[in-house]
Structures are given as C-alpha cells and as structure tokens.
Biopython code that builds the backbone (N, CA, C, O; Angstrom):
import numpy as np
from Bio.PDB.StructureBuilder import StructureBuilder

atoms = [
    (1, "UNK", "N", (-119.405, -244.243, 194.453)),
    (1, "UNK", "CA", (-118.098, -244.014, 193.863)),
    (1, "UNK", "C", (-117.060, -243.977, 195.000)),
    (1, "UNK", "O", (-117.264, -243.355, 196.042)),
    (2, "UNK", "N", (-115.922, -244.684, 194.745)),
    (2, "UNK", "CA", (-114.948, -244.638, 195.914)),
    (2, "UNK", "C", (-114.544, -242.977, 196.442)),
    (2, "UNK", "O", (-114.934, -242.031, 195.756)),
    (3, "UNK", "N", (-113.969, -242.812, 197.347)),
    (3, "UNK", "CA", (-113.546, -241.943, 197.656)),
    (3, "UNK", "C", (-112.373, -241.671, 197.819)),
    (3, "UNK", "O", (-112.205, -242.234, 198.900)),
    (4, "UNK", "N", (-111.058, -241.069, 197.481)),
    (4, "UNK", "CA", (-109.739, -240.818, 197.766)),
    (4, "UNK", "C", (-109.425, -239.785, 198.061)),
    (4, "UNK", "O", (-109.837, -238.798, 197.452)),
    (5, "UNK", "N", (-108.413, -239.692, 199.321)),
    (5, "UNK", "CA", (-107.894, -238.775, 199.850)),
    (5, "UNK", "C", (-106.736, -238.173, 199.505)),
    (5, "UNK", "O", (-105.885, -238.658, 200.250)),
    (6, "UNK", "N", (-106.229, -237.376, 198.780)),
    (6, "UNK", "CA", (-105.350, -236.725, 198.602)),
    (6, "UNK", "C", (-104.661, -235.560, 199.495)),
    (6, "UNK", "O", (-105.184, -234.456, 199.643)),
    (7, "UNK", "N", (-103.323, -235.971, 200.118)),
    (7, "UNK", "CA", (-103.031, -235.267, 200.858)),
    (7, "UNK", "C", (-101.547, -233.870, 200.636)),
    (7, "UNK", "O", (-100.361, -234.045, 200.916)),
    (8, "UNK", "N", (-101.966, -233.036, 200.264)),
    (8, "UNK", "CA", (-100.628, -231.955, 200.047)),
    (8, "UNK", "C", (-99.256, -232.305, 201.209)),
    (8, "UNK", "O", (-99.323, -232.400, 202.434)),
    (9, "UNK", "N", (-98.140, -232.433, 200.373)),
    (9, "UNK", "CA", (-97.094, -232.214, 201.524)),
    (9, "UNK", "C", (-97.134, -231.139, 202.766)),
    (9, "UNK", "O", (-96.673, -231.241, 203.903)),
    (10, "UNK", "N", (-97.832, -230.103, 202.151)),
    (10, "UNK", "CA", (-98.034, -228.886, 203.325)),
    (10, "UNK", "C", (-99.054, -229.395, 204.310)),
    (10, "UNK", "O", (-99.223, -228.902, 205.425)),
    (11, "UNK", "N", (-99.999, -230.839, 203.614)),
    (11, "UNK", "CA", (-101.038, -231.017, 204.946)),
    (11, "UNK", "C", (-102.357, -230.602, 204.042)),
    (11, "UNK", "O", (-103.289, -230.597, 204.846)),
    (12, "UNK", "N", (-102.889, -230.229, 202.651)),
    (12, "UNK", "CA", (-104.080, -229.656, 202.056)),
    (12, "UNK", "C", (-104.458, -230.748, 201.999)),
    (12, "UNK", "O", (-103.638, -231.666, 202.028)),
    (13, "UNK", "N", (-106.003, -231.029, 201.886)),
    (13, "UNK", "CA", (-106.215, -232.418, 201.888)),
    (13, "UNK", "C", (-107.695, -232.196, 200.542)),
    (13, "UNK", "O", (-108.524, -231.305, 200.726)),
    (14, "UNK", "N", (-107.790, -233.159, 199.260)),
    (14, "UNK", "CA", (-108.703, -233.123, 198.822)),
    (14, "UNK", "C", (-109.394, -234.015, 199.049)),
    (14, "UNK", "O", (-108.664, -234.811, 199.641)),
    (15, "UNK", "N", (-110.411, -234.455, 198.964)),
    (15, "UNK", "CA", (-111.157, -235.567, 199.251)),
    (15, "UNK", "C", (-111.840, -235.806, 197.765)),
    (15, "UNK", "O", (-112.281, -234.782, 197.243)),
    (16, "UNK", "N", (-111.986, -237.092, 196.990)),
    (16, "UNK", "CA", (-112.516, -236.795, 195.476)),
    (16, "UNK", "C", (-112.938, -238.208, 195.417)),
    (16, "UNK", "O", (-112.427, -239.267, 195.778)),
    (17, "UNK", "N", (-114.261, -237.803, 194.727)),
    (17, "UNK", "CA", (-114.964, -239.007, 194.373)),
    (17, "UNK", "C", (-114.044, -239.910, 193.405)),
    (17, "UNK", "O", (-113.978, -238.899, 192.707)),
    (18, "UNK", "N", (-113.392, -240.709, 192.811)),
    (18, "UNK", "CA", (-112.875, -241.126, 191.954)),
    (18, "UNK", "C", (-113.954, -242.539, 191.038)),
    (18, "UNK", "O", (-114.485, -243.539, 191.521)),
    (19, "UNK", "N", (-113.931, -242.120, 189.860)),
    (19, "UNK", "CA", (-114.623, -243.413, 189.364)),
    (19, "UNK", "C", (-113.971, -244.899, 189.248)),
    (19, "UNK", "O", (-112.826, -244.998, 188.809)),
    (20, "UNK", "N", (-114.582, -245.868, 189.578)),
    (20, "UNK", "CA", (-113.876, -247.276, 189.575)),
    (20, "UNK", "C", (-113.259, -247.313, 188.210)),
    (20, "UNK", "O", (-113.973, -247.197, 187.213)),
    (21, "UNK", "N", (-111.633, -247.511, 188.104)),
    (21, "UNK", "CA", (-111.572, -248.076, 187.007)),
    (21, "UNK", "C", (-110.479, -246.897, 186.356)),
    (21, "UNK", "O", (-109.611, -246.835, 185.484)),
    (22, "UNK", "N", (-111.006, -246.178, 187.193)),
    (22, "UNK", "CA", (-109.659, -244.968, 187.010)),
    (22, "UNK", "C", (-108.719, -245.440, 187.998)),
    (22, "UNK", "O", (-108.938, -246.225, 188.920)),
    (23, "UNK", "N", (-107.142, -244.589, 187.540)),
    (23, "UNK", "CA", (-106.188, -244.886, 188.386)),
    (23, "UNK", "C", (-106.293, -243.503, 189.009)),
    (23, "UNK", "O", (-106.819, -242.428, 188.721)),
    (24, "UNK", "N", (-105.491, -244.059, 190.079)),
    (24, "UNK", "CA", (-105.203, -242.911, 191.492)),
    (24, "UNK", "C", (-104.636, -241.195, 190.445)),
    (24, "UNK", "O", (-105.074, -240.054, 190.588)),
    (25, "UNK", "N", (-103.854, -241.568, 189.741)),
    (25, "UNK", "CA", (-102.950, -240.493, 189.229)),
    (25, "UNK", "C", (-103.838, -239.901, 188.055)),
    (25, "UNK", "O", (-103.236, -238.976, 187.508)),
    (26, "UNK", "N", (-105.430, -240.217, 187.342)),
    (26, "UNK", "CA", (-106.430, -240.008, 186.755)),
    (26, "UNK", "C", (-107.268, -239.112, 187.406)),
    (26, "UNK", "O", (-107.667, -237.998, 187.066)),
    (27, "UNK", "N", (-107.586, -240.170, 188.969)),
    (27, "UNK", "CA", (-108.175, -238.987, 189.738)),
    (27, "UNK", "C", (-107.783, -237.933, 190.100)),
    (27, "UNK", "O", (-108.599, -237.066, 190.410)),
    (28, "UNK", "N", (-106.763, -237.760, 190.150)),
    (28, "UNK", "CA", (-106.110, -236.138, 190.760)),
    (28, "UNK", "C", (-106.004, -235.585, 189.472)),
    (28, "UNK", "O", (-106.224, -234.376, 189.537)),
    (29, "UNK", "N", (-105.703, -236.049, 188.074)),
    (29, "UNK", "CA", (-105.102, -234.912, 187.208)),
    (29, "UNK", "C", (-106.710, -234.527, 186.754)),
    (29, "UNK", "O", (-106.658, -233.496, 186.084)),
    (30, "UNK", "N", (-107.959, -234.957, 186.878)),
    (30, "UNK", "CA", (-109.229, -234.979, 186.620)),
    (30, "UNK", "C", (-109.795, -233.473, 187.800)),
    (30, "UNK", "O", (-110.834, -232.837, 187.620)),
    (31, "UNK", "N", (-109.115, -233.301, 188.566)),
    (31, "UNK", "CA", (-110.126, -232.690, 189.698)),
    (31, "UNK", "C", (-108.813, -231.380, 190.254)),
    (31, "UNK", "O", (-109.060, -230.733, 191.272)),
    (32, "UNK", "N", (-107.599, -231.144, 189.542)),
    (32, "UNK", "CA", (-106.599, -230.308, 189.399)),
    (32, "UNK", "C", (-106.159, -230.298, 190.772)),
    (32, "UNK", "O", (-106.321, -229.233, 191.369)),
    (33, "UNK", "N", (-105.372, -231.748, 191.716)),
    (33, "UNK", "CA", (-105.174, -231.748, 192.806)),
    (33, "UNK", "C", (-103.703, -231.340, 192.123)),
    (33, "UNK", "O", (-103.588, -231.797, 190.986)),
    (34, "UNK", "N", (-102.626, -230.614, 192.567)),
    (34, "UNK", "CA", (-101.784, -230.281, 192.683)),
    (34, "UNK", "C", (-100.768, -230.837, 193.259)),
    (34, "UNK", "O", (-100.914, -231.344, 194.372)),
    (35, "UNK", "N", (-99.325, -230.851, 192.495)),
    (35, "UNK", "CA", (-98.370, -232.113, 193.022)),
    (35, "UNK", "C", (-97.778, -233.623, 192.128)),
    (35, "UNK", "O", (-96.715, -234.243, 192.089)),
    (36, "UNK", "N", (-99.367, -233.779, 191.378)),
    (36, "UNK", "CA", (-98.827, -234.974, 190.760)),
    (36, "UNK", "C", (-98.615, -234.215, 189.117)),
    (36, "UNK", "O", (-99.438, -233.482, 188.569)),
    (37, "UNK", "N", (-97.609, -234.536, 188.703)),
    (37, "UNK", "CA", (-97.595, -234.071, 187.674)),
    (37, "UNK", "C", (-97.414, -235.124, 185.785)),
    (37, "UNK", "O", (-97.140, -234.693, 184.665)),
    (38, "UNK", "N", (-97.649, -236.182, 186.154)),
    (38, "UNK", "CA", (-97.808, -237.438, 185.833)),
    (38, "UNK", "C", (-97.612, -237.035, 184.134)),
    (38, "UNK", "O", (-98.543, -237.068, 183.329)),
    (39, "UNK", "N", (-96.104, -236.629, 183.776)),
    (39, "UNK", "CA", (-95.698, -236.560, 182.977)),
    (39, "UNK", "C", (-95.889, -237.552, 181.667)),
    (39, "UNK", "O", (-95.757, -237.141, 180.514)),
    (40, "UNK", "N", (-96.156, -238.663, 181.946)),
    (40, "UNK", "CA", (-96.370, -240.122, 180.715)),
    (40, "UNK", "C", (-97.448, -240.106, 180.679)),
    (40, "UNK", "O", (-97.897, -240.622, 179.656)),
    (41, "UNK", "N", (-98.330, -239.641, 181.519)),
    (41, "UNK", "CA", (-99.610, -240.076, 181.318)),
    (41, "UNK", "C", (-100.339, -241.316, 181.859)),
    (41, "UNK", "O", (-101.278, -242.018, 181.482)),
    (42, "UNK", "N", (-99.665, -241.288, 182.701)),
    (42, "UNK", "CA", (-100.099, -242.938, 183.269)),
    (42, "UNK", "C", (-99.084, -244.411, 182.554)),
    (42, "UNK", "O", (-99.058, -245.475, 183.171)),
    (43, "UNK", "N", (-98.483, -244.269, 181.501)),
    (43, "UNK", "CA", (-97.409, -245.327, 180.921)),
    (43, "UNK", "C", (-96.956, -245.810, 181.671)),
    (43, "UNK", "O", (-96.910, -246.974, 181.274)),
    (44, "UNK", "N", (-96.327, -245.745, 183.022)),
    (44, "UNK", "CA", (-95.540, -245.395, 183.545)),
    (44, "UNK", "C", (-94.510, -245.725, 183.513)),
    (44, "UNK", "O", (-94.027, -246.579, 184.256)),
    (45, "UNK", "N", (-93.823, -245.002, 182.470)),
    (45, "UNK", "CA", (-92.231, -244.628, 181.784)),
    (45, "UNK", "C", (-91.906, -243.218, 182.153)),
    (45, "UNK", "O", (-91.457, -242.352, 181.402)),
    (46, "UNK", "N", (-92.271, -243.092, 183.736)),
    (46, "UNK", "CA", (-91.758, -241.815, 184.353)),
    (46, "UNK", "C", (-91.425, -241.577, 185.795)),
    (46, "UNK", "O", (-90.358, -242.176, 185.924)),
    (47, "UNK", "N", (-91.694, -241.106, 186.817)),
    (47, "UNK", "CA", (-91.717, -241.083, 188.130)),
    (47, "UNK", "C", (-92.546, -239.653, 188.526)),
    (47, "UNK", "O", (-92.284, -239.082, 189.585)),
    (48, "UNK", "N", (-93.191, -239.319, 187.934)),
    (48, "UNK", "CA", (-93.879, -237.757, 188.195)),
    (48, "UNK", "C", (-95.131, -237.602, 188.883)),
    (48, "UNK", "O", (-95.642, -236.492, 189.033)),
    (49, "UNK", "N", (-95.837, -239.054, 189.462)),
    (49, "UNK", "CA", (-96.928, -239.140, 189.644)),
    (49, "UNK", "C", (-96.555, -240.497, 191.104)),
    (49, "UNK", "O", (-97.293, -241.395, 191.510)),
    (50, "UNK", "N", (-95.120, -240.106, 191.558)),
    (50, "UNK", "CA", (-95.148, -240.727, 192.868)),
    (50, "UNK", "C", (-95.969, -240.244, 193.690)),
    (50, "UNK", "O", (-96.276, -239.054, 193.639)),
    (51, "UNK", "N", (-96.575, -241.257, 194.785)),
    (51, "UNK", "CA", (-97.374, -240.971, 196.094)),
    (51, "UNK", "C", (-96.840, -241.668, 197.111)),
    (51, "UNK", "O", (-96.313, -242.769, 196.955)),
    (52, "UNK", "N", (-96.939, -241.092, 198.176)),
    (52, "UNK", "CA", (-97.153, -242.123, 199.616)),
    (52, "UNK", "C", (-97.986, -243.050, 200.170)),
    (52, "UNK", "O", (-98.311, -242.564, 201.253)),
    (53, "UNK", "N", (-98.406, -243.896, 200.066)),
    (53, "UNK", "CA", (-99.437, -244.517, 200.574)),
    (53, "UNK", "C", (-99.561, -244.939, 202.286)),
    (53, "UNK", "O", (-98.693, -245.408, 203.023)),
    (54, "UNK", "N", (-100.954, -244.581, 202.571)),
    (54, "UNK", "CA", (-100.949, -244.251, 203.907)),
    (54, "UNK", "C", (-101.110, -245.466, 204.452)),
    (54, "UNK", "O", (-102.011, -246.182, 204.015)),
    (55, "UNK", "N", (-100.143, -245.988, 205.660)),
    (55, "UNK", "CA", (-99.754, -247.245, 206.213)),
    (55, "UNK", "C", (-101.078, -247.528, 206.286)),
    (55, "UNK", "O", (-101.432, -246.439, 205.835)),
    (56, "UNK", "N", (-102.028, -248.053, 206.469)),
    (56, "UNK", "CA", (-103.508, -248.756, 206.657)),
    (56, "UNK", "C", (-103.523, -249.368, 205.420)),
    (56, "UNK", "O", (-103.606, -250.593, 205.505)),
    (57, "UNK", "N", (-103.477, -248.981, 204.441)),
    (57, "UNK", "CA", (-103.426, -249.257, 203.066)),
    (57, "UNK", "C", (-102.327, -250.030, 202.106)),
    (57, "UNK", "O", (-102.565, -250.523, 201.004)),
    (58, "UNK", "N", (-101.386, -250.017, 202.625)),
    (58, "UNK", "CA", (-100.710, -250.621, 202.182)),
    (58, "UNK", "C", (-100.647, -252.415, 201.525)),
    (58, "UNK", "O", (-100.368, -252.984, 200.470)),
    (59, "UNK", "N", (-101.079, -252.755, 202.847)),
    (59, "UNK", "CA", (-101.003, -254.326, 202.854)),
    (59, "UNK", "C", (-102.639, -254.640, 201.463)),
    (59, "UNK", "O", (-102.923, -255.627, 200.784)),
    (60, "UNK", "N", (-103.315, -253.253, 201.599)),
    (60, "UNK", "CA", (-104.651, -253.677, 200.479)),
    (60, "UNK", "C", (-104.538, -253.896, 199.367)),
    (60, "UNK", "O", (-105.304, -254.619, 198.731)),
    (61, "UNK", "N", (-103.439, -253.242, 198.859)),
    (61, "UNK", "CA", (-103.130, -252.779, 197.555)),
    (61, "UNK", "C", (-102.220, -254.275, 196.913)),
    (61, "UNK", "O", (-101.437, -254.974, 197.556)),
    (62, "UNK", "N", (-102.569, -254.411, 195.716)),
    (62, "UNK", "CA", (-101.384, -255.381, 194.725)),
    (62, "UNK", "C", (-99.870, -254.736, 194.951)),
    (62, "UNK", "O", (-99.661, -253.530, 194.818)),
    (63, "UNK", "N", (-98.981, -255.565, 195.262)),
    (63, "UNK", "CA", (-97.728, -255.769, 194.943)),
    (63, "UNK", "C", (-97.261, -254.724, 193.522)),
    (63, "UNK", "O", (-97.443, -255.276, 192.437)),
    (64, "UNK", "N", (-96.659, -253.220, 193.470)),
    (64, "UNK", "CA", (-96.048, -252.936, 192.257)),
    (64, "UNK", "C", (-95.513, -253.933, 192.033)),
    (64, "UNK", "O", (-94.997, -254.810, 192.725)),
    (65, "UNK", "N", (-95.764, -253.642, 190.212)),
    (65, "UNK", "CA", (-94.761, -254.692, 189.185)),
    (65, "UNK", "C", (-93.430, -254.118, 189.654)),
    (65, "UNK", "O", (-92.997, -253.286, 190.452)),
    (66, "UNK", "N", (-92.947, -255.114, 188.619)),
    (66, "UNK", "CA", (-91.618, -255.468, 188.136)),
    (66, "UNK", "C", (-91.203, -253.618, 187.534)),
    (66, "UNK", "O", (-90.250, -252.940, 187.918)),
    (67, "UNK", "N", (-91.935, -253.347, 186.847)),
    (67, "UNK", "CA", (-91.799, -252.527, 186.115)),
    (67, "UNK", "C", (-91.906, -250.951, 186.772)),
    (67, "UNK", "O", (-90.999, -250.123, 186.688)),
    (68, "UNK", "N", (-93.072, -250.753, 187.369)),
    (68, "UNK", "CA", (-93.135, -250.020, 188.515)),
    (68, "UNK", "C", (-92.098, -249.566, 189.239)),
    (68, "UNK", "O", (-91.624, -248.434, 189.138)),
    (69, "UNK", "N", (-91.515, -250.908, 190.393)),
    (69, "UNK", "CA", (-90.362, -250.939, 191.340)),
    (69, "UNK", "C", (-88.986, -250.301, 190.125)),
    (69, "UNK", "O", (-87.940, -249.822, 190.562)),
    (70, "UNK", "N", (-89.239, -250.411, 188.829)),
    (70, "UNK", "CA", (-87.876, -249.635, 188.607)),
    (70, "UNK", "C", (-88.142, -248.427, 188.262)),
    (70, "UNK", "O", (-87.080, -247.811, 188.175)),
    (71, "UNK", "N", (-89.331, -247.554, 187.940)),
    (71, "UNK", "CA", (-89.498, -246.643, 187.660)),
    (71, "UNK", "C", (-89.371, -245.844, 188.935)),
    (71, "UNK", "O", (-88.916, -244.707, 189.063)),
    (72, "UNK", "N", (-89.806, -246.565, 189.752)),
    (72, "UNK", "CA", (-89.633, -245.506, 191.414)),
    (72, "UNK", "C", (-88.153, -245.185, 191.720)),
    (72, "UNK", "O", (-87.700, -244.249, 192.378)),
    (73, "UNK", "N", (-87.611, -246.029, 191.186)),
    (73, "UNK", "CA", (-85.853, -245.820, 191.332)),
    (73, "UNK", "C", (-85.695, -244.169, 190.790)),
    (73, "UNK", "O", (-85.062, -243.526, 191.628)),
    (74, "UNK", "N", (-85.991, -243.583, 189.950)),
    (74, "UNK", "CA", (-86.335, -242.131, 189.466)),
    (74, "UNK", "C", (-87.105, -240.980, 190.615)),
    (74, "UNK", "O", (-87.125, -239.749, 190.598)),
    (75, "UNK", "N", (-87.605, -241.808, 191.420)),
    (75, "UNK", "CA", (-88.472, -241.051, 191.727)),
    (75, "UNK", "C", (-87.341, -240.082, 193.095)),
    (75, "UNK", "O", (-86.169, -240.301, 193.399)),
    (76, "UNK", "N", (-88.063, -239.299, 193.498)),
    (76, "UNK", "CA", (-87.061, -238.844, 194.707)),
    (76, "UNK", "C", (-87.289, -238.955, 195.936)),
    (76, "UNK", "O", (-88.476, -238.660, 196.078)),
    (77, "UNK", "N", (-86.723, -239.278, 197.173)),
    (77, "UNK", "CA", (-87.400, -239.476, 198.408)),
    (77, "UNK", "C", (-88.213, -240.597, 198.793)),
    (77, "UNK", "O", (-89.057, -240.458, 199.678)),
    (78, "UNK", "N", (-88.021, -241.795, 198.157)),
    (78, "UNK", "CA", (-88.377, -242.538, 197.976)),
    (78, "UNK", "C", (-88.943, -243.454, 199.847)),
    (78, "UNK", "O", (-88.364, -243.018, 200.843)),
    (79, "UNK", "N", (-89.469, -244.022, 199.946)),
    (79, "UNK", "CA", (-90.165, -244.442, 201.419)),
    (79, "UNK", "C", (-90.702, -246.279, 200.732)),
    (79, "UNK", "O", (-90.884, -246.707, 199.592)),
    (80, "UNK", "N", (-90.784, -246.855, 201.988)),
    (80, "UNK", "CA", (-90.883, -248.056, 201.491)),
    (80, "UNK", "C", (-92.845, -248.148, 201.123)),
    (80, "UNK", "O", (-93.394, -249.212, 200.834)),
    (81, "UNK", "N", (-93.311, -247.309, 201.190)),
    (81, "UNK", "CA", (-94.768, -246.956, 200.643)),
    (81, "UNK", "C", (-94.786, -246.354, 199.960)),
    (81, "UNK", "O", (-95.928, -245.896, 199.972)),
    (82, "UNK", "N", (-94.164, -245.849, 199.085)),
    (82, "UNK", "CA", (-93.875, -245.238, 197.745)),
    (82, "UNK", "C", (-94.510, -246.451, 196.755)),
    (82, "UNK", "O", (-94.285, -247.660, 196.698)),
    (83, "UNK", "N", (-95.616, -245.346, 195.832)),
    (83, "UNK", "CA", (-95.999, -246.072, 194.965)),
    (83, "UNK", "C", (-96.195, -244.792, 193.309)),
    (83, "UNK", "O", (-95.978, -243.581, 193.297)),
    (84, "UNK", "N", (-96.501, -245.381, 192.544)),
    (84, "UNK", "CA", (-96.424, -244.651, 191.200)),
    (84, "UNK", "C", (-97.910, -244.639, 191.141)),
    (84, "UNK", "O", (-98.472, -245.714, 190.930)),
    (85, "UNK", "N", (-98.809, -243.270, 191.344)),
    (85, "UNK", "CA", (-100.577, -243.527, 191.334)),
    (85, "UNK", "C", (-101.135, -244.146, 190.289)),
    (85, "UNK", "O", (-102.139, -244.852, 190.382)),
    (86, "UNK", "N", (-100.340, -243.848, 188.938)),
    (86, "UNK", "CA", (-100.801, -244.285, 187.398)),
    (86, "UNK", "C", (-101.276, -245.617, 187.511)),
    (86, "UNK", "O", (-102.310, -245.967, 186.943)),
    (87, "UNK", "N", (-100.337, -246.671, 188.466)),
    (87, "UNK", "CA", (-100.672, -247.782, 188.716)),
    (87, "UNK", "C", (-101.050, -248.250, 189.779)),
    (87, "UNK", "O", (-100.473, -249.253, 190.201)),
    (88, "UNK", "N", (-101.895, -247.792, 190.366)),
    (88, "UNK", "CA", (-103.058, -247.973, 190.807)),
    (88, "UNK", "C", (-104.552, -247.605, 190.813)),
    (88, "UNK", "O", (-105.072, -246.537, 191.139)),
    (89, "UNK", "N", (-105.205, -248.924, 190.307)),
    (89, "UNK", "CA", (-106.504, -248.892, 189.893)),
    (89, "UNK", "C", (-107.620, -248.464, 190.668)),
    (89, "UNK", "O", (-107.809, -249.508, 191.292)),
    (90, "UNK", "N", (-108.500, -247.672, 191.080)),
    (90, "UNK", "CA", (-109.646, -247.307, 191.908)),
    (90, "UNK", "C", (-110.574, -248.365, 191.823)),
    (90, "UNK", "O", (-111.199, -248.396, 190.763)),
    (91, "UNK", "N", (-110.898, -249.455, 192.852)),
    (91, "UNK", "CA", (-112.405, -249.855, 192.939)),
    (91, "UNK", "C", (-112.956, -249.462, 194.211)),
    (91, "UNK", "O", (-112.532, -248.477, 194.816)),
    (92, "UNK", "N", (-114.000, -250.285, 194.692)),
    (92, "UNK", "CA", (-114.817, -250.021, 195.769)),
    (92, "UNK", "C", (-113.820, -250.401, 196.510)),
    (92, "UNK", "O", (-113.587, -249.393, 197.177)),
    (93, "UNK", "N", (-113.152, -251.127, 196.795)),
    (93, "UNK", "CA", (-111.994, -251.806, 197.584)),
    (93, "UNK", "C", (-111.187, -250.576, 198.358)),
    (93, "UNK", "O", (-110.747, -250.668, 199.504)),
    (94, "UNK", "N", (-111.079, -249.399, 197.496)),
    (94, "UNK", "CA", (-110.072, -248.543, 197.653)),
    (94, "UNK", "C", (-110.983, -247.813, 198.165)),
    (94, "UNK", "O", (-110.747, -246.619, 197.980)),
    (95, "UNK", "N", (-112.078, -248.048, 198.823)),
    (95, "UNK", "CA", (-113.399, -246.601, 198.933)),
    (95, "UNK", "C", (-112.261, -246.043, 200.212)),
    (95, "UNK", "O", (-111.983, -246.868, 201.082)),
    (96, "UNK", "N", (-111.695, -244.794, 200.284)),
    (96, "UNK", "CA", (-111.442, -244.175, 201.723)),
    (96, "UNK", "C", (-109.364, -244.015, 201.267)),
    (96, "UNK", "O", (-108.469, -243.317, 201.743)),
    (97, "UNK", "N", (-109.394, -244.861, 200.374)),
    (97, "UNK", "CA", (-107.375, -245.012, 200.369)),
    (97, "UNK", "C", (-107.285, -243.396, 200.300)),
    (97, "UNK", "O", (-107.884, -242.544, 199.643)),
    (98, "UNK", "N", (-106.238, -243.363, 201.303)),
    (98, "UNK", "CA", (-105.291, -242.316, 201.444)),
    (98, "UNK", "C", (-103.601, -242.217, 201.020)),
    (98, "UNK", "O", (-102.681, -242.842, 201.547)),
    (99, "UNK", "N", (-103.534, -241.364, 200.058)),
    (99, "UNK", "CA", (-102.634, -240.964, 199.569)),
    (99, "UNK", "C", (-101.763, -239.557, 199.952)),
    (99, "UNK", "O", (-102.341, -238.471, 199.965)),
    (100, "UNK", "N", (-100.535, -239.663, 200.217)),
    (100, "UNK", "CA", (-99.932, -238.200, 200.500)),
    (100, "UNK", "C", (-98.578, -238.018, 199.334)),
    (100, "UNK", "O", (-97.922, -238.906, 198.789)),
    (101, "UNK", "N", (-98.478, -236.673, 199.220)),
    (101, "UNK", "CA", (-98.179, -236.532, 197.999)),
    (101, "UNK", "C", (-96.591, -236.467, 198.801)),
    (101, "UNK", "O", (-96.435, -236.780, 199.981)),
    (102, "UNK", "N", (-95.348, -235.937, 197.773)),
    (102, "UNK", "CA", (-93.967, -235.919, 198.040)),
    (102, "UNK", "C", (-93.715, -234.365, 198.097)),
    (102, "UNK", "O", (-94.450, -233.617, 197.454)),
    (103, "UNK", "N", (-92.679, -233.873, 198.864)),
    (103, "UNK", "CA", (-92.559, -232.139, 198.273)),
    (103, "UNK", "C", (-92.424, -231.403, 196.847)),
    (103, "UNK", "O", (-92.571, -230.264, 196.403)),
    (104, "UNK", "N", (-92.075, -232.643, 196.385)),
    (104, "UNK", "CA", (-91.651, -232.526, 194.821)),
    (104, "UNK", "C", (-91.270, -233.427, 194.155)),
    (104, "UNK", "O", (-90.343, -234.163, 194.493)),
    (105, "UNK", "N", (-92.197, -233.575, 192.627)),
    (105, "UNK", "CA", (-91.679, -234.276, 192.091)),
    (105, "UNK", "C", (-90.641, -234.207, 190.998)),
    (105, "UNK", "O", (-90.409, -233.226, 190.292)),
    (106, "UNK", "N", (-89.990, -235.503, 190.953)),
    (106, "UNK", "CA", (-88.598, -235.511, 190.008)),
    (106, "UNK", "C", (-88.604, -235.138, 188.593)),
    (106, "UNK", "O", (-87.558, -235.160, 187.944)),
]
sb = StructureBuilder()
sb.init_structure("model")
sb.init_model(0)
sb.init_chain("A")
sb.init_seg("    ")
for serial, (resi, resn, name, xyz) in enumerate(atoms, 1):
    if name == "N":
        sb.init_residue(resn, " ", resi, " ")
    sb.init_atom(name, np.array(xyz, "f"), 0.0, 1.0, " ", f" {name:<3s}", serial, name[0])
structure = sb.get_structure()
C-alpha cells in the first residue's frame, strides 16, 4: 500500500498507509490527520482540503484541471504547489508523496 506523508504546519508529521485508489484528502479524513477539513467531500466545489506538495513531487503528479485551478483561487495562501488533495488519486506511483498542510484552511 502506498505510503503518504502528511505534514502539520507546526512540523507533526503522519505517515499513513493510503489505499490505491483513494484520494490524498480520503486518506487523511480516514486516519483523523488534522488540518484538512475537506468540506465537499472530495467534489471539489470547495477549497478546504488544500495541500502543499513537496517540490520532489511535483513534476509526478497530473496537471490540476481546469476546474481544480479555479477552486484554489478560494483557497488561502496559495504557493505555486498548491494542490486540492480530493484530487489527487493514490497509486503505487505516489508510494512516499509528501504533502504539507496550510496554517489554515479557508
């Protein structure tokens, strides 16, 4: 099972098995990592479940949609590795992706 790193703005770090096929913002609300608060539920017709994605990772990951890139417009603090977790999918690909969370979400 992949592994993802979840990182607290203060620096807490979870480490969580995530199952393939779940999204990033599944695995944390599954294992009560704190921070994402992923108000839609994964729809993402929200910004509550922004992350950072940790520069190594970046270039791995699909291109956010269309749809995505405007929902982050909501989001706060925005960084050019800002991503919405809902939409992003867990496979083996992602075994190790590191994620850091925002001080707060919008």
């Amino acid at each position: 099972m992949p592994k993802v790193t979840y990182i607290e703005y203060f620096g807490t770090e979870h480490n969580i098995d995530v199952p393939e096929g779940f999204s990033v913002m599944q695995g944390a609300m599954k294992n009560g990592v704190p921070g994402i608060l992923a108000e839609c539920m994964g729809a993402c017709a929200c910004a509550t479940c922004h992350v950072y994605i940790d520069a190594n990772w970046v270039s791995v990951l699909e291109p956010p949609s269309s749809t995505e890139t405007a929902m982050l417009e909501y989001a706060e603090c925005t960084q050019r590795n800002s991503r919405l977790s809902c939409q992003i999918k867990v496979t083996k690909e992602l075994d190790g992706l590191v994620v850091r969370l925002p001080k707060r979400q919008q």
